[in-house]
C-alpha positions in Angstrom: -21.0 -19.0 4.6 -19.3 -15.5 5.0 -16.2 -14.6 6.5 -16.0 -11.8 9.2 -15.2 -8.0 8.5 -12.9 -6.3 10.7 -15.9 -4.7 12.4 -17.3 -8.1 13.7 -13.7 -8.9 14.9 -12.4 -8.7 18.9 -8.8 -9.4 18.5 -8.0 -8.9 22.4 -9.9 -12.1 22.9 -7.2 -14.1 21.5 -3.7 -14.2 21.8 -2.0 -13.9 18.1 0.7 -15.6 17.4 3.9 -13.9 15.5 5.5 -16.2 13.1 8.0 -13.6 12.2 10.2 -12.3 15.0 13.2 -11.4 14.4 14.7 -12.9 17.1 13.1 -16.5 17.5 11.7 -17.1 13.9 14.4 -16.1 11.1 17.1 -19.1 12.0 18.7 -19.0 8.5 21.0 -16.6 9.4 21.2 -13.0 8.7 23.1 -13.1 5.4 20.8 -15.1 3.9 17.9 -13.2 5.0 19.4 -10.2 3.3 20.3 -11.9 0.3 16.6 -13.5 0.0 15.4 -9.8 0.8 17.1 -8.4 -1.9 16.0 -10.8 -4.2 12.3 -10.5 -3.5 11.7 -6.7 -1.8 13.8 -4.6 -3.7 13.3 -5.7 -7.6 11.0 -3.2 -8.1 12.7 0.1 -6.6 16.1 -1.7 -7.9 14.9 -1.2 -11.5 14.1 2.5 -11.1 17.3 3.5 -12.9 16.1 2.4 -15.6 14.0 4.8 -16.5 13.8 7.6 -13.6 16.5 10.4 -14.4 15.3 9.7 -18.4 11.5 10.8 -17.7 13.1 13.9 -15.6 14.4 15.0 -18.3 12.1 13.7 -21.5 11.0 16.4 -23.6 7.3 14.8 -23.2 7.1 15.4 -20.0 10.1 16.7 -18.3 12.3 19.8 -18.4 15.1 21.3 -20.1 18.8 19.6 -19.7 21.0 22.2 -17.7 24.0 21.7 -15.5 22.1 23.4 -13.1 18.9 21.2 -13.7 21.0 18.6 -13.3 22.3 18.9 -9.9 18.8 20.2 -8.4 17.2 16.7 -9.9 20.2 14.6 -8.8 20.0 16.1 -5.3 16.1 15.7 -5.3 16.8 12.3 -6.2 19.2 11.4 -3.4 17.0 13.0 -0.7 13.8 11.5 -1.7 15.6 8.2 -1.0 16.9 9.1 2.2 14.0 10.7 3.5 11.2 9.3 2.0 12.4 5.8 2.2 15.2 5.4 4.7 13.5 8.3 7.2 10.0 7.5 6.7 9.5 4.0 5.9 12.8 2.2 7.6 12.9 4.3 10.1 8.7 4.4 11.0 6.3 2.7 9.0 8.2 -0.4 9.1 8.0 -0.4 13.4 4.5 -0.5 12.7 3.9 -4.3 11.7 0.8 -6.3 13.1 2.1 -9.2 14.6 5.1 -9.3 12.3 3.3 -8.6 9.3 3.7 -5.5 6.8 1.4 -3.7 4.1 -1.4 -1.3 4.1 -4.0 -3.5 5.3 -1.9 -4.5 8.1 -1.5 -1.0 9.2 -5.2 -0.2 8.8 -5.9 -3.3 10.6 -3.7 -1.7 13.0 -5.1 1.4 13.4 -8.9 0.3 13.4 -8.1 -1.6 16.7 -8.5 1.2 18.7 -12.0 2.7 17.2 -15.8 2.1 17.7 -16.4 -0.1 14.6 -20.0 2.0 14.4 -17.6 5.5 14.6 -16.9 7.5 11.7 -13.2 8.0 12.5 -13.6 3.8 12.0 -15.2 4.0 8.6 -12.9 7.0 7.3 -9.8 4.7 8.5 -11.5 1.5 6.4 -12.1 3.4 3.3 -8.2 4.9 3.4 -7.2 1.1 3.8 -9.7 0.0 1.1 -8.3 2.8 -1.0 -4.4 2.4 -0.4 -5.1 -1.5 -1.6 -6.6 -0.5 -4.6 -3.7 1.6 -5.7 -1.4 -1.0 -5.0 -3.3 -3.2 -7.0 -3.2 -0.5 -9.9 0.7 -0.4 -9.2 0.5 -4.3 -9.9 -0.9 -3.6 -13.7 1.8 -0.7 -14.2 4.8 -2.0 -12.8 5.7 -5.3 -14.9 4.6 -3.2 -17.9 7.2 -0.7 -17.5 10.0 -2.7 -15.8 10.2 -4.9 -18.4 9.7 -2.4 -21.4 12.3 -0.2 -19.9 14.3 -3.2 -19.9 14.0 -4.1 -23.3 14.1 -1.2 -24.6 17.7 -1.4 -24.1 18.6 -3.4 -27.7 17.8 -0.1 -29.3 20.7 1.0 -28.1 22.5 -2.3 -28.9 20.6 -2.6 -32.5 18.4 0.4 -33.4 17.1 -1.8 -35.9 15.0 -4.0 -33.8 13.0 -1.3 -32.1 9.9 -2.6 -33.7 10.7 -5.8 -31.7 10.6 -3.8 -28.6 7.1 -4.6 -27.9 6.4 -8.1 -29.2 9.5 -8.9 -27.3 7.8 -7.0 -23.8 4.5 -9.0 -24.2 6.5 -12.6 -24.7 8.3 -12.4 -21.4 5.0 -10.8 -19.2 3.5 -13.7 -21.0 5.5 -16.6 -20.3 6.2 -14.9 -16.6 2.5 -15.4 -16.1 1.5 -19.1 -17.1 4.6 -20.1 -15.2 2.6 -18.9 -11.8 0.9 -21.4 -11.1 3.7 -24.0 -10.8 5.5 -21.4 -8.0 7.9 -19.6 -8.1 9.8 -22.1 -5.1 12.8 -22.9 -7.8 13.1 -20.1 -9.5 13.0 -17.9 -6.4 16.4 -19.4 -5.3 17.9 -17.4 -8.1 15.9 -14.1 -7.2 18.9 -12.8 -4.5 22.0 -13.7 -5.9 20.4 -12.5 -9.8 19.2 -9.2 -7.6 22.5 -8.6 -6.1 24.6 -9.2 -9.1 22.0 -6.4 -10.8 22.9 -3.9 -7.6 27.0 -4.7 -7.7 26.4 -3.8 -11.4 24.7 -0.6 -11.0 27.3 0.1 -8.3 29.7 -0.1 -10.8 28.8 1.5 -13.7 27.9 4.6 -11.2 31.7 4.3 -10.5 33.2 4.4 -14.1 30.9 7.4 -15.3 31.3 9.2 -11.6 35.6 9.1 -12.6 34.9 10.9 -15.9 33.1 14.1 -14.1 33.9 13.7 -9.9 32.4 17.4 -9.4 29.0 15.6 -9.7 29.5 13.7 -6.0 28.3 17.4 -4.7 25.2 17.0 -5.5 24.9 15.0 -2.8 24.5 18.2 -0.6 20.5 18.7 -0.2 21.2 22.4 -0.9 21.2 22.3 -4.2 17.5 20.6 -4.6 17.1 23.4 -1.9 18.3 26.3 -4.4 16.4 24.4 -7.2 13.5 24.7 -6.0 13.8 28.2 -4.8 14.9 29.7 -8.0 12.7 27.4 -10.4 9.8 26.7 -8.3 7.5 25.7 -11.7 10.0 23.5 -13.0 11.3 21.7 -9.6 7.5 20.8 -9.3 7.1 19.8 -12.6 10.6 17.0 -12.5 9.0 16.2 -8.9 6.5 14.1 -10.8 9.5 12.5 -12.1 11.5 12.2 -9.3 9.3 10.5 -7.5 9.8 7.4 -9.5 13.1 6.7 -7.4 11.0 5.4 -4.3 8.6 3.6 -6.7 8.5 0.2 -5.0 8.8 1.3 -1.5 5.6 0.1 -0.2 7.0 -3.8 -1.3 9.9 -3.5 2.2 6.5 -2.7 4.2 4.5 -5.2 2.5 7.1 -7.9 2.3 8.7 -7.6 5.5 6.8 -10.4 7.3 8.5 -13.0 5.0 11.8 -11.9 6.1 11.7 -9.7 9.4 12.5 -6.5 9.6 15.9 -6.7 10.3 17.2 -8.0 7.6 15.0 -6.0 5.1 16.6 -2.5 7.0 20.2 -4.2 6.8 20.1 -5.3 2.9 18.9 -1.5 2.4 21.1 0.4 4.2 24.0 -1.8 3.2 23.5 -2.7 -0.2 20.8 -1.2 -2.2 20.7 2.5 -1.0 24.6 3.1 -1.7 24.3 0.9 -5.3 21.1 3.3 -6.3 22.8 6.2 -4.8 26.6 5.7 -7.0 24.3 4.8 -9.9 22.3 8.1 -9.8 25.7 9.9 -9.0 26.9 8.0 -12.0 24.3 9.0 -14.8 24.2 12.7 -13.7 28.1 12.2 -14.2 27.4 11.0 -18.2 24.8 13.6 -18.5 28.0 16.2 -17.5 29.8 15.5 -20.2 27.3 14.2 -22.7 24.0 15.8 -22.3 22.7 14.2 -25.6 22.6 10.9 -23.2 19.4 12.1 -21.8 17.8 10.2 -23.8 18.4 7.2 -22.5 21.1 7.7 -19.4 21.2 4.1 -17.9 22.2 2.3 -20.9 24.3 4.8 -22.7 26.5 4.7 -19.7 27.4 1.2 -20.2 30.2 0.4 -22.1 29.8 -1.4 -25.3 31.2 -4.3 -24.6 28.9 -4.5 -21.6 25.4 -3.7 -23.3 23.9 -7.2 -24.5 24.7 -8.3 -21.1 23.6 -5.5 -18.9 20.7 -5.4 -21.4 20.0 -9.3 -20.3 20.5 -8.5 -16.4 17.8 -5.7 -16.7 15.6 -8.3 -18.5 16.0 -10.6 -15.7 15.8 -8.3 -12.9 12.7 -6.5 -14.4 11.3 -9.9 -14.5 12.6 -10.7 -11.2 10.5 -7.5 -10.0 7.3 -8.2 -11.7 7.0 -11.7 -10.1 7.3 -9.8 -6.5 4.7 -7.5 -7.5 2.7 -10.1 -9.2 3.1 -12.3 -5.5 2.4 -9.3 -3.5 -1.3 -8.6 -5.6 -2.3 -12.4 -4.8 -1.2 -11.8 -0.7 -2.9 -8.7 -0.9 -6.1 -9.7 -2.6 -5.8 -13.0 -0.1 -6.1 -10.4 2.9 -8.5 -8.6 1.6 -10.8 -11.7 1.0 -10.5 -12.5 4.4 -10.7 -9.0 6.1 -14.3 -9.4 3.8 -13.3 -6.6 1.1 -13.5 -9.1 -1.7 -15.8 -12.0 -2.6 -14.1 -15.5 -2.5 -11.5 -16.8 -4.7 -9.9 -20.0 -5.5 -6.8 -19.5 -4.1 -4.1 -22.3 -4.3 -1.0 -23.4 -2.5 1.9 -23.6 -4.4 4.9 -24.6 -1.4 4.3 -27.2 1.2 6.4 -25.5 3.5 6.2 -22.0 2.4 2.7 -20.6 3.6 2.6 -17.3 1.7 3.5 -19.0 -1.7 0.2 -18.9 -3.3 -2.0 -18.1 -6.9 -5.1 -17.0 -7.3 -5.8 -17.6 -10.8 -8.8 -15.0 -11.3 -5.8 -12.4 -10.0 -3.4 -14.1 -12.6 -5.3 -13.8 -15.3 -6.2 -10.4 -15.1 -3.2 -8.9 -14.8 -2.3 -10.5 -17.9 -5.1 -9.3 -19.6 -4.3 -5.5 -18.4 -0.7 -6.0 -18.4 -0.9 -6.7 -22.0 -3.8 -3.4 -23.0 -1.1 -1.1 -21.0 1.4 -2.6 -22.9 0.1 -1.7 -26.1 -2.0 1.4 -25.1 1.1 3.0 -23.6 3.6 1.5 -26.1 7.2 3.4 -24.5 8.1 3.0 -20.6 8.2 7.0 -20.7 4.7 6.8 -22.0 4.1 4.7 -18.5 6.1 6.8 -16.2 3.4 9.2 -16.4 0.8 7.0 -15.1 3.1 5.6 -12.7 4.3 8.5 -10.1 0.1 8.6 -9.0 -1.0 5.3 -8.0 2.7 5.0 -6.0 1.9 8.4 -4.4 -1.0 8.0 -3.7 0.0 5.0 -1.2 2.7 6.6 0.3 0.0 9.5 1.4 -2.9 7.0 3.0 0.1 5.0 4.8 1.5 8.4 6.2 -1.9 9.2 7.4 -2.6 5.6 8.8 0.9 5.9 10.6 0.1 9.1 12.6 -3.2 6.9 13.8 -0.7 4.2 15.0 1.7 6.2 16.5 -0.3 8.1 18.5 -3.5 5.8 19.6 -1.0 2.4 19.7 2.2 3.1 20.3 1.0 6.6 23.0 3.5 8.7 21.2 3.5 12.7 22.2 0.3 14.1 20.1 3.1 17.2 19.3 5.5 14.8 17.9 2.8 12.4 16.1 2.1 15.9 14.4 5.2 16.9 12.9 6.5 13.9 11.7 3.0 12.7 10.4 3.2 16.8 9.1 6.9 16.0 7.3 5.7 13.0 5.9 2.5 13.8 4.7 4.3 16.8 2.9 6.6 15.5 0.9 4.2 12.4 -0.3 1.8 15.3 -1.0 4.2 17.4 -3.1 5.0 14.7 -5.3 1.1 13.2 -5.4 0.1 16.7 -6.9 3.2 17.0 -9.2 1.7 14.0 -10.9 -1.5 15.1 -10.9 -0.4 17.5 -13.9 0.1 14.2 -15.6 -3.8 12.8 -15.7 -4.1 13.7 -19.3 -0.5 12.1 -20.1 -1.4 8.8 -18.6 -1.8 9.9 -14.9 -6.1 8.9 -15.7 -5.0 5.7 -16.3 -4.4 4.5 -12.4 -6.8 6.5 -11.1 -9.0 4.7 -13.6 -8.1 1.1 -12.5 -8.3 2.1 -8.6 -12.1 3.3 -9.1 -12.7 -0.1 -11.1 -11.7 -2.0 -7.9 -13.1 0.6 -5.3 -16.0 0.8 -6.7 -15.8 -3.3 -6.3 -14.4 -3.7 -3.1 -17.1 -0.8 -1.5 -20.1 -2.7 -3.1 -19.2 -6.1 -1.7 -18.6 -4.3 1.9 -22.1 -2.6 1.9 -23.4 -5.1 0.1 -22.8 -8.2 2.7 -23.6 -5.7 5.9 -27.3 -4.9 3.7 -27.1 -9.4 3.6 -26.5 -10.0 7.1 -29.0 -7.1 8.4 -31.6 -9.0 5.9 -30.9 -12.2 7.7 -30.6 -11.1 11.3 -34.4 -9.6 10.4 -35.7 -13.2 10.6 -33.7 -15.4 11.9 -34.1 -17.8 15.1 -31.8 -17.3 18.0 -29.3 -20.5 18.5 -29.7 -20.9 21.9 -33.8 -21.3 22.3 -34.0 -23.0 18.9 -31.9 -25.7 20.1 -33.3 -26.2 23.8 -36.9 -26.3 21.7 -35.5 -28.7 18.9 -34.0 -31.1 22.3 -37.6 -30.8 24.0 -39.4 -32.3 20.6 -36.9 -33.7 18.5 -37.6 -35.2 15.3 -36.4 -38.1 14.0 -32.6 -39.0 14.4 -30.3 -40.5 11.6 -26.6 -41.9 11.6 -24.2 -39.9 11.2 -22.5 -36.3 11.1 -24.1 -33.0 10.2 -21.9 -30.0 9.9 -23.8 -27.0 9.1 -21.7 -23.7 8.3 -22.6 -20.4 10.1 -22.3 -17.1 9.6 -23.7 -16.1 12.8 -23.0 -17.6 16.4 -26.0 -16.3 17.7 -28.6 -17.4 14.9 -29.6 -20.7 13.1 -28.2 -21.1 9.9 -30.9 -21.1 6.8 -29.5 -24.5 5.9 -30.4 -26.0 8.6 -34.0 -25.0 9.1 -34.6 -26.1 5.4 -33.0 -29.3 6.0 -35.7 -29.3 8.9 -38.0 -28.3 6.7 -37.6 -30.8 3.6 -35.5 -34.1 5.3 -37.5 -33.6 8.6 -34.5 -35.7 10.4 -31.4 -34.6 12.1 -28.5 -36.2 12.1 -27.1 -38.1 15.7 -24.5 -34.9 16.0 -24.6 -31.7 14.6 -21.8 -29.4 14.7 -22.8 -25.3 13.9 -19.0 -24.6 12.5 -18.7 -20.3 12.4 -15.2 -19.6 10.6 -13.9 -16.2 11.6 -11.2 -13.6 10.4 -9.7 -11.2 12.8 -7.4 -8.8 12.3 -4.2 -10.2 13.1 -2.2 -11.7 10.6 -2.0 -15.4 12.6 -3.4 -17.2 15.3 -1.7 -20.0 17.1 -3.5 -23.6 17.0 -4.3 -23.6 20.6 -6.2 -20.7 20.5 -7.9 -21.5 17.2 -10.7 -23.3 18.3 -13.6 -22.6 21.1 -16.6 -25.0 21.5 -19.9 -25.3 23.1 -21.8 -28.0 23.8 -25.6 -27.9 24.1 -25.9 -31.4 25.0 -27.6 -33.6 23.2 -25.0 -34.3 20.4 -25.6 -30.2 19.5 -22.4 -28.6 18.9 -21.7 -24.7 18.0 -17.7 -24.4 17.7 -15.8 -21.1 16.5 -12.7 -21.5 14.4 -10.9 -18.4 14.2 -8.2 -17.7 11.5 -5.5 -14.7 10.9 -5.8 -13.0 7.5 -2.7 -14.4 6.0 -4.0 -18.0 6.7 -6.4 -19.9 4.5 -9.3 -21.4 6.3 -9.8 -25.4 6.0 -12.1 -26.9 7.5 -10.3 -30.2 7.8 -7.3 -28.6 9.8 -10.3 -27.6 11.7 -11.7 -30.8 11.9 -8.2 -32.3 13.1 -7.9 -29.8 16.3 -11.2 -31.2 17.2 -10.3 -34.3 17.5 -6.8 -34.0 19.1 -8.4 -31.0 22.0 -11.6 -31.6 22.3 -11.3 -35.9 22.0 -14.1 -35.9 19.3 -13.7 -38.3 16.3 -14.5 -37.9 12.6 -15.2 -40.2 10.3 -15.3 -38.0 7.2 -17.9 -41.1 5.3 -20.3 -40.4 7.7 -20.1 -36.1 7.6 -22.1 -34.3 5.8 -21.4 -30.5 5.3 -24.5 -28.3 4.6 -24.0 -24.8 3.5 -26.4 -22.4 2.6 -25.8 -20.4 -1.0 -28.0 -17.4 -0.8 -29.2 -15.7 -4.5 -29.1 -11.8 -4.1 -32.5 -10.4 -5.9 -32.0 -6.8 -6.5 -34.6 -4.4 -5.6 -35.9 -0.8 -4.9 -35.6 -1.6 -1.0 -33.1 0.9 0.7 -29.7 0.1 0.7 -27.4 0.5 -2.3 -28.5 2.0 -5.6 -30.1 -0.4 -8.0 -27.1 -1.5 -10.5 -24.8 -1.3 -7.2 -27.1 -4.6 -5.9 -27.2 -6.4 -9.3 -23.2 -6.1 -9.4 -23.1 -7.1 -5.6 -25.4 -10.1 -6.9 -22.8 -10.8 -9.4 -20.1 -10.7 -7.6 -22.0 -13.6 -5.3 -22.9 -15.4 -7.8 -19.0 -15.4 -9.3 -17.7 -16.0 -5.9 -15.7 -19.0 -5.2 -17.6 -22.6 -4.0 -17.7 -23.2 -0.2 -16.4 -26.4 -1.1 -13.3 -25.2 -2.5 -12.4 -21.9 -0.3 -13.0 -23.8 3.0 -11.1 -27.1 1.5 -14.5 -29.1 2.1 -14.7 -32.8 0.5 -17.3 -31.9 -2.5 -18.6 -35.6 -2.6 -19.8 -34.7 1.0 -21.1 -31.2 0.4 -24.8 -30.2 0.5 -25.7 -26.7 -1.0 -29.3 -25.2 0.1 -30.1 -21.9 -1.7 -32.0 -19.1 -0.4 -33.1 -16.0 -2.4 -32.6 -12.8 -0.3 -34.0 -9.7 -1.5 -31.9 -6.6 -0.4 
């Protein structure tokens, strides 16, 4: 059984339901949406203090302290905030949720919708979205990594002597974090907003007390000195921009976790609390480096006072680990949607809230991320080590959802082509300008996410060529449904007790199991259901609109069950709206479920190159059971191989 690409999918035949409205689904209350979405959305771009005006001006890879320096990177700073994130991603990218829901494969979903899926503008649009997911799943290696080494490398400055603690220290807290996933993260999560706001008081504060010793540095708040920077260092303003960049690191999560909270309160917890805290904390370090330019070694925590470090060194602990978690949460959504939108072969994913549908661990993710966490850990060693790598894989985002957002805006929302241009122009611009500052970085670190997202391309783009080769190779052969049925009814075989539920990829054909069970049993069972689960590109579909059934007659049934790509398909939820719309009872004893578990052989036929197939075969053969993706009861399960030779 396969699930559905996008390309197979015809959204405007249903009627997808939003879950997340703003105005009919979030009854909690504002407040406490805000405070929930501080806890979980901003924990990564929240720690970006830590380490961002440091790596601007680390001898490694940043330039030379100067008051003047100073106020060009502060103002750079401040403007990438409010136009990169506030202009461009409050302002725009997050109006362009599907159904509600946020992320780049949302947004490519949404901008596929209005393309031939045999056009190349279709497949160019697909392989940005592929692309923009695997960077974000590179981000997900890099970003505990440095959040919480950045973190910890704050007893250094407490105790110098335990700097060779620095790292076993790093890899016992990633470690812990990550064989406590698969309990959830329900409890702990109730601490994520009011631990994540006590973090962004705090840096509002210390930006306070270090902005009173040197005021003069609140006028760097006027964009023209980044302006003047820039124009009278052009080498060196291009050079901190692969620095800078690291203040909207994170920016992709109030996109990508805006359907758990709406996109209200997301804009409103932004704009209220965590753009001013960043912006008097930046204000507030440039302020220390005024007066103190040794501090540029380590700005955040040298501005703390010393009565103040051990704690503020514990806060950052606990909001670095408060940030990996989201980022950790948002690889096992994203590699969910891309399982179902058929990017990625299946995995055992499990629930870990009964009332919380997005709460879930995928333990293949889990552990993987643990394994590279840890090799970046101690390849990289230092979080300005890290920095390097990081600026590219976050830039590279922002530029494929810039591009993806002038598709939306002008095919779905009709905007004027003029206006579409210049903003997508602006936008594009700016992501571009830092994407190739860091691209002076590759040798530094910047190969490393570039590296990870060709890994997982190179994956992700075998699997989706690899199952269109596999469903061409079937559709060479196979029966039509609807005359295979009439001719089964005209001469039928013998007829047993029973249930027989045989699992489709195709609508239109007969599935292999069945014609082996044909073949071998040379019975069939009293009623037969052909059960096709689809995927279409909308993030949820409402339960009356789930199911659609034909009946041949005779007992013969063919019935569609179509899913969104957040939701995990079970066939026994399935089962269940059978029975309670279409009046037609189960007695799971007496079902059997057949599914057919085809065996890739690789060969010189043309399709994919040779070692492309035998990783595509694989990757099949490593795929998740039938039994356990679709929920189906393995005591009634019935696998039927078939070798396919593509």
């Amino acid at each position: 059984m396969s699930i559905s690409n996008p390309e197979f999918s015809n959204s405007t035949l249903l009627k997808p339901v939003d879950l997340h409205d703003d105005q009919n689904s979030h009854k909690k209350g504002l407040a406490t949406m805000m405070l929930a979405a501080i806890g979980v959305v901003f924990g990564d771009i929240g720690t970006s203090p830590l380490y961002a005006l440091k790596e601007c001006f680390d001898p490694k890879h940043g330039i030379p302290f100067s008051p003047e320096a100073l106020f060009g990177v502060i103002a750079m700073m401040i403007w990438s905030l409010i136009l990169v994130v506030t202009f461009k991603y409050v302002l725009f990218v997050m109006r362009a949720d599907n159904k509600g829901e946020g992320g780049v494969l949302s947004l490519m979903a949404l901008a596929l919708r209005t393309f031939d899926s045999k056009s190349k503008s279709y497949f160019f649009l697909m392989i940005l979205g592929m692309l923009g997911a695997c960077m974000l799943l590179g981000e997900s290696v890099i970003t505990p990594a440095i959040s919480v080494l950045s973190a910890v490398e704050g007893i250094e400055i407490a105790a110098p002597g335990l700097h060779k603690f620095i790292i076993p220290i790093s890899l016992t807290i990633l470690v812990a974090l990550f064989l406590i996933q698969k309990y959830g993260t329900a409890a702990v999560g109730n601490l994520f907003g009011p631990v994540t706001l006590t973090w962004f008081i705090t840096l509002a504060a210390l930006g306070l007390i270090n902005i009173g010793a040197a005021p003069q540095i609140i006028g760097a708040i006027n964009p023209m000195y980044a302006v003047q920077f820039v124009l009278d260092h052009p080498t060196t303003a291009y050079i901190v921009m692969g620095a800078v960049v690291l203040v909207v690191t994170g920016v992709e999560a109030l996109y990508l976790d805006m359907g758990h909270f709406g996109r209200n309160p997301v804009r409103y917890a932004w704009l209220i609390v965590v753009l001013p805290s960043l912006l008097i904390n930046y204000l507030g370090q440039g302020a220390l480096l005024l007066s103190n330019p040794e501090a540029a070694s380590n700005p955040f925590y040298l501005m703390v006072p010393d009565w103040a470090l051990w704690p503020v060194v514990g806060l950052a602990t606990a909001a670095t680990v408060i940030a990996s978690q989201a980022v950790i949460s948002g690889a096992y959504s994203l590699v969910s949607q891309a399982i179902l939108l058929g990017f990625m072969p299946r995995m055992t994913i499990m629930h870990t809230s009964d009332s919380e549908q997005g709460q879930i661990y995928i333990p293949v993710v889990n552990w993987a991320l643990l394994f590279m966490v840890v090799v970046t850990i101690i390849e990289f060693r230092e979080s300005v080590n890290l920095a390097a790598a990081y600026g590219i894989s976050v830039t590279s985002t922002m530029m494929i959802t810039a591009i993806l957002l002038g598709v939306v805006m002008y095919r779905e929302w009709k905007m004027n082509i003029f206006l579409v241009l210049c903003l997508t122009a602006i936008f594009f611009a700016l992501d571009f300008a830092f994407w190739s500052a860091n691209l002076i970085k590759i040798k530094d670190g910047g190969w490393y996410p570039l590296f990870l997202g060709l890994i997982i391309f190179t994956c992700l783009i075998t699997w989706y060529r690899g199952r269109k080769l596999l469903r061409a190779k079937v559709e060479e052969g196979a029966i039509p449904l609807q005359a295979f049925v009439s001719s089964l009814l005209a001469h039928p075989p013998h007829r047993v007790e029973g249930t027989a539920i045989f699992l489709t990829a195709h609508v239109d054909f007969v599935p292999i199991a069945m014609l082996h069970n044909l073949k071998h049993n040379r019975v069939m069972h009293e009623r037969i259901f052909f059960v096709k689960l689809s995927t279409w590109d909308v993030p949820y579909v409402s339960d009356s609109e789930r199911i659609t059934m034909k009946d041949f007659g005779g007992g013969i049934y063919l019935v569609r069950a179509v899913h969104g790509f957040k939701e995990s398909p079970d066939i026994n939820k399935v089962l269940d709206l059978l029975q309670k719309q279409e009046n037609i009872q189960f007695n799971v004893m007496d079902t059997s479920f057949f599914v057919s578990r085809d065996t890739i052989v690789p060969s010189a036929n043309p399709g994919m190159a040779l070692w492309r197939e035998k990783l595509f075969g694989w990757m099949m053969q490593n795929a998740a059971k039938p039994s356990d993706f679709f929920k189906i009861p393995t005591n009634r399960l019935v696998e039927l191989g078939a070798k396919v030779e593509i």
